[in-house]
C-alpha positions in Angstrom: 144.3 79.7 115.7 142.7 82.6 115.4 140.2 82.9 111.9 141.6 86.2 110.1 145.0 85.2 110.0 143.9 83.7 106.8 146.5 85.5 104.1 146.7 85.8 100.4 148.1 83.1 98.5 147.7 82.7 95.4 149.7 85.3 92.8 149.9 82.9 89.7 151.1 85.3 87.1 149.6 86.3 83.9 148.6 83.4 82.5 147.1 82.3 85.2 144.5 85.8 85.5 144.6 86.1 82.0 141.7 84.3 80.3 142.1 81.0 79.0 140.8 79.7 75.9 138.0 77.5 75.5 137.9 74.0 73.9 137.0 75.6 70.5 139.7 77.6 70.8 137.7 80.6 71.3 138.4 83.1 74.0 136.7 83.8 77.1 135.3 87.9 77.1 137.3 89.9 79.8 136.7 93.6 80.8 139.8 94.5 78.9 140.0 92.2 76.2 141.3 88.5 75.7 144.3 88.2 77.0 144.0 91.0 79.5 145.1 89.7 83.2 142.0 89.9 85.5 143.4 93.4 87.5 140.4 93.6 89.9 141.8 90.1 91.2 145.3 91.7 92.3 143.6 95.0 93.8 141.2 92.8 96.1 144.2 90.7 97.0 146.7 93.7 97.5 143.4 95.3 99.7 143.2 92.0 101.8 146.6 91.7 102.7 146.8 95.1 104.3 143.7 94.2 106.8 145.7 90.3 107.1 148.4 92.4 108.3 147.0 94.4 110.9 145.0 91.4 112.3 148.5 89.5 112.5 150.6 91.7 114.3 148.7 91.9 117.3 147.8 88.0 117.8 151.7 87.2 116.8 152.9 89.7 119.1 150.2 88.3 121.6 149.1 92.2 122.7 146.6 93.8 125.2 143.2 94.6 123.7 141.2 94.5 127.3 141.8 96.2 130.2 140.0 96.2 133.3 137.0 94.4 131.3 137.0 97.5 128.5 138.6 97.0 125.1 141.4 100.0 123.8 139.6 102.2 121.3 141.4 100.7 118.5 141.6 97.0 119.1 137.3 97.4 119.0 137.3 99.1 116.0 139.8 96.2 114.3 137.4 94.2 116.0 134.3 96.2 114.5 136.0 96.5 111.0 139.2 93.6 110.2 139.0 90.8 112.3 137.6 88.0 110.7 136.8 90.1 107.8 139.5 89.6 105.2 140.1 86.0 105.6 136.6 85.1 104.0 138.2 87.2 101.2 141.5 85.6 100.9 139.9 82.1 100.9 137.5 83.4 98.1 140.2 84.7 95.7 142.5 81.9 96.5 139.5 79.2 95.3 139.5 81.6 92.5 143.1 81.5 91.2 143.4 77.7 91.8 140.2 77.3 89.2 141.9 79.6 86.8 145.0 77.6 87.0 143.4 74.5 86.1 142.0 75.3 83.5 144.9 76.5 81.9 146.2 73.2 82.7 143.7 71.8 80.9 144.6 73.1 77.7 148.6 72.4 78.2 148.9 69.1 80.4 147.3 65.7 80.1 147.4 65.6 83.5 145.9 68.4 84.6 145.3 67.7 88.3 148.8 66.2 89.2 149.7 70.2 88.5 146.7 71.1 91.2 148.3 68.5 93.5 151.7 69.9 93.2 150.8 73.0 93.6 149.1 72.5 96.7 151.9 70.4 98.1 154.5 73.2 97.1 152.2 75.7 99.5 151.8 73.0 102.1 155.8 72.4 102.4 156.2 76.9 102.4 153.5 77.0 105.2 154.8 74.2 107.5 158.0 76.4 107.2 156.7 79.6 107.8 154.9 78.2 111.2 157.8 78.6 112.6 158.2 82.4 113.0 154.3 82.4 112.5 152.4 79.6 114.8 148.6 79.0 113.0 149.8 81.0 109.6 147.5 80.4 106.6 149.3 78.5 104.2 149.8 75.6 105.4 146.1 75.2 106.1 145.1 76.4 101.9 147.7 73.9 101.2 145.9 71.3 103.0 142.4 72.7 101.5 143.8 72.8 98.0 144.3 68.6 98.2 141.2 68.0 100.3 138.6 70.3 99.1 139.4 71.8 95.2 141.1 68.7 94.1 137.8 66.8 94.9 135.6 69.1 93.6 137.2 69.6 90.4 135.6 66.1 89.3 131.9 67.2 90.4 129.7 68.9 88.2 129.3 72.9 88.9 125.6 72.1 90.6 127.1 69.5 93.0 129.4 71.8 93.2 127.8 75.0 94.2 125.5 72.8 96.8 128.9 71.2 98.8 130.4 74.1 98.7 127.3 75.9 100.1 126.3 73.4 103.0 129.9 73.8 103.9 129.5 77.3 104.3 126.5 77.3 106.3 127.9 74.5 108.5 131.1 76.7 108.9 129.1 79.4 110.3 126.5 77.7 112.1 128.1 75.1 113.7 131.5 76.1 114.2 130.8 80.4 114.4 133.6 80.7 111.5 137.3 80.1 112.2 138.7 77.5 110.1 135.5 75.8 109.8 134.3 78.5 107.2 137.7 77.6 104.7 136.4 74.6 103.1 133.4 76.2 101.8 134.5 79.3 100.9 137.2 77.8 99.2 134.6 75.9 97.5 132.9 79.0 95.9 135.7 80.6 95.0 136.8 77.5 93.0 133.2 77.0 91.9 133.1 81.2 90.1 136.7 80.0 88.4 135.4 76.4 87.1 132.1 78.4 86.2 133.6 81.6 84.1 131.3 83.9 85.8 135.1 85.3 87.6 135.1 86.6 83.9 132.1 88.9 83.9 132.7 90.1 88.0 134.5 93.1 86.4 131.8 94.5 83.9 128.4 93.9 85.6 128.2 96.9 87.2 124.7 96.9 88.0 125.0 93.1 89.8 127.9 94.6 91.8 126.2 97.8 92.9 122.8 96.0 93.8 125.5 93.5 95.7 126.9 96.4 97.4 123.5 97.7 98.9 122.3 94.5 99.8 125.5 92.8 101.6 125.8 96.7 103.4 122.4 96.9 105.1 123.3 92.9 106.3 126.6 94.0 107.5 125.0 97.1 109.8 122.8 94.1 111.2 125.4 91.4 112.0 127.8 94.4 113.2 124.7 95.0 115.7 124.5 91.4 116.6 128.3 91.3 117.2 128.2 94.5 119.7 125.9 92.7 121.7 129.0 90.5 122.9 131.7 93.1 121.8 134.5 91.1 124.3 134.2 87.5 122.5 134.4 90.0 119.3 136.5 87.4 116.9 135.2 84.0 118.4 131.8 84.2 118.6 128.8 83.0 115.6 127.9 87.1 115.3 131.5 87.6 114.4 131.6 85.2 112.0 128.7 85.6 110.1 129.3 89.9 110.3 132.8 89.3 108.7 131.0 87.5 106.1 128.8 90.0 104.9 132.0 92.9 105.6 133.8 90.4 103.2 131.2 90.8 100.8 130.2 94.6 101.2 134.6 95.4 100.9 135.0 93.1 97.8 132.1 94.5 95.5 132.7 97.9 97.1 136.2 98.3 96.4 135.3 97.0 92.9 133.0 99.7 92.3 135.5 102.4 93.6 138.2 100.9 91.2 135.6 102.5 88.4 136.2 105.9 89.8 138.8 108.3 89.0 140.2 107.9 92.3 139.8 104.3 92.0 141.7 104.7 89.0 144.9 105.9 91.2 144.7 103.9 93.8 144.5 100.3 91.6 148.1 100.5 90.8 149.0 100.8 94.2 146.8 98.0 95.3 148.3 95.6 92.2 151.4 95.7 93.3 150.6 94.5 96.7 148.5 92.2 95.3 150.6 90.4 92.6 153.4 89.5 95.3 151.3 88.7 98.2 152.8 85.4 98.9 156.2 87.6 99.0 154.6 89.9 101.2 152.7 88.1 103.3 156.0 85.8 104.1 157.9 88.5 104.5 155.8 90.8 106.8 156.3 88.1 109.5 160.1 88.2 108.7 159.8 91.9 109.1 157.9 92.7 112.0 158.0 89.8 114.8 161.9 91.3 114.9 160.9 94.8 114.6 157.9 94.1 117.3 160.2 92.9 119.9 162.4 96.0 119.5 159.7 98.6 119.5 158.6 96.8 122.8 154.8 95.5 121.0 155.1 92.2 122.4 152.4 91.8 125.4 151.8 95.5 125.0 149.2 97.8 124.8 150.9 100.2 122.2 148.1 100.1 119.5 149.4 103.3 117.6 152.8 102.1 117.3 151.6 98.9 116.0 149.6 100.9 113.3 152.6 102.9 111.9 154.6 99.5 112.1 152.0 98.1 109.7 151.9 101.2 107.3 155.5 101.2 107.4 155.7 97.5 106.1 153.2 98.1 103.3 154.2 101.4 101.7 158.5 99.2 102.0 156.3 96.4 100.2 154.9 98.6 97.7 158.2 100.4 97.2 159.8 97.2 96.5 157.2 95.8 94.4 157.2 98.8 92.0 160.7 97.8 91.6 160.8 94.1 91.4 157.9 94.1 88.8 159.4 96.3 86.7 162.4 94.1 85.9 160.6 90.9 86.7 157.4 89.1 85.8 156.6 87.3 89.1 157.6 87.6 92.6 160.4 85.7 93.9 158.2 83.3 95.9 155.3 83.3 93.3 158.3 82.4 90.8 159.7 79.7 92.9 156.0 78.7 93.5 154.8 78.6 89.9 158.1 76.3 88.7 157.5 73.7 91.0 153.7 73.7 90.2 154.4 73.4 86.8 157.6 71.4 87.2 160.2 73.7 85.2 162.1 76.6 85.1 159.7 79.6 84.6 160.8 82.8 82.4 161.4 85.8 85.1 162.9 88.8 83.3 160.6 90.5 81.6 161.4 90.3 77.5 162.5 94.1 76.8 159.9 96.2 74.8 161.6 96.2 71.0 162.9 99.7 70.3 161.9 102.0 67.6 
């Protein structure tokens, strides 16, 4: 399977971006307050699954990208600019959201890991399912790391932590050129910046995320060098993975510094949306366009515009929806189904009406 069909996961609701309390009882700081859910999170997530979706359509719909030994002008620049670049994301922020659901297990469960477990399970059981219209989907497979890499390391200490999940970074890029072999690790870190608190403080150090920025962008011009020096085995190849690792990296912090902007400021809302019912979305994209692919004629095609609109299409129906659903209701229906069988009971939905007067 292909490495950047890797998909958002992980939409726990408020409690589980809001931030938790400590053992003295104390709350964690948060760029908006205690309390406040950890926005940022659901824009980066919303922002990941619209690249996840326009890397899956094509490898689903198995469609042309070479012809006569030359790549069409816009399967290079997905190739240049999305594959393999979101996944690294999507594992990231997943790791995340699983630490910051443990924790708040911690405080309300004296067996906090049996809710890990389940949780895990219940994605496992949703992604074996969803193989079926998708072959190699992504859930399955964070499922599977969820039980064999976060459940593990959630015993370690955070220095043991940091140096398993860094060697099994490295060895994802080095010895296996990305793919699959990069989830463990980067699964790793994102669970390590939850277990640490430091996701707390990603939203107000500015000056850490700019000097981030610069730093992961002048990497990410070289790798994107390396890569075009093999542009055909773009997606398969070590340049590939190691370029989509620093794209990762230069999208996340840059999008967080855009968020700060007044534009940013417009576009966030748009972005949560997505982002809060990305399981949703990212389950039912596949329901949406492997039908609709067949009957616009994508399959085995060539018809790289048409795929593009069919994309935009899905997302602004998704974000339509969303702005609905979440208006009435305070989880997805598959994060909702998700988050009762994590924590074994029947989870609130409706949102309690704002008292009047």
């Amino acid at each position: 399977m292909h490495s950047s069909r890797f998909a958002p996961v992980d939409t726990e609701a408020e409690t589980a971006h809001t931030v938790p309390p400590t053992r003295s009882g104390e709350s964690t700081a948060s760029p908006s307050g205690a309390g406040a859910r950890l926005r940022w999170l659901d824009a980066l997530r919303g922002f990941a699954l619209c690249g996840i979706l326009l890397v899956n359509v094509p490898q689903v719909l198995h469609m042309r990208g070479i012809t006569d030994g030359e790549k069409y002008a816009v399967r290079h620049v997905l190739d240049m600019f999305v594959q393999q670049r979101f996944f690294p994301l999507f594992s990231l922020l997943f790791g995340i959201s699983f630490a910051l659901m443990l924790r708040r297990a911690q405080d309300s469960t004296p067996h906090p890991r049996w809710v890990l477990a389940r949780r895990s399970l219940v994605l496992a059981g949703l992604g074996a399912l969803h193989q079926l219209p998708h072959p190699g989907e992504a859930l399955l497979f964070y499922g599977i790391g969820g039980l064999l890499v976060l459940l593990p390391l959630s015993w370690t200490p955070l220095w043991l932590h940091a140096l398993l999940a860094g060697a099994l970074t490295v060895t994802g890029l080095t010895a296996a050129s990305g793919g699959l072999a990069l989830v463990p690790g980067v699964l790793g870190l994102g669970f390590l910046l939850g277990r640490s608190g430091v996701v707390y403080r990603i939203g107000r150090a500015v000056n850490g995320t700019s000097t981030t920025f610069a730093v992961s962008l002048v990497l990410s011009a070289s790798a994107l060098l390396w890569q075009e020096q093999d542009p055909l085995s773009a997606g398969f190849n070590r340049a590939s993975a190691v370029a989509g690792m620093c794209l990762a990296l230069t999208y996340a912090t840059g999008l967080l510094l855009v968020l700060r902007t007044r534009a940013g400021r417009r576009l966030s809302p748009v972005l949560e949306t997505l982002g809060r019912m990305a399981l949703t979305n990212y389950v039912s994209a596949t329901l949406l366009f492997v039908p609709l692919g067949h009957l616009l004629g994508l399959w085995e095609s060539s018809s790289w515009l048409p795929m593009l609109a069919l994309c935009a299409a899905i997302l602004t129906a998704q974000w339509a929806f969303g702005r609905i659903w979440l208006a009435k209701f305070r989880y997805g229906p598959l994060e909702w189904g998700w988050r009762c069988l994590t924590w074994w009971r029947v989870v609130e939905l409706r949102r309690t009406p704002s008292p009047s007067g």
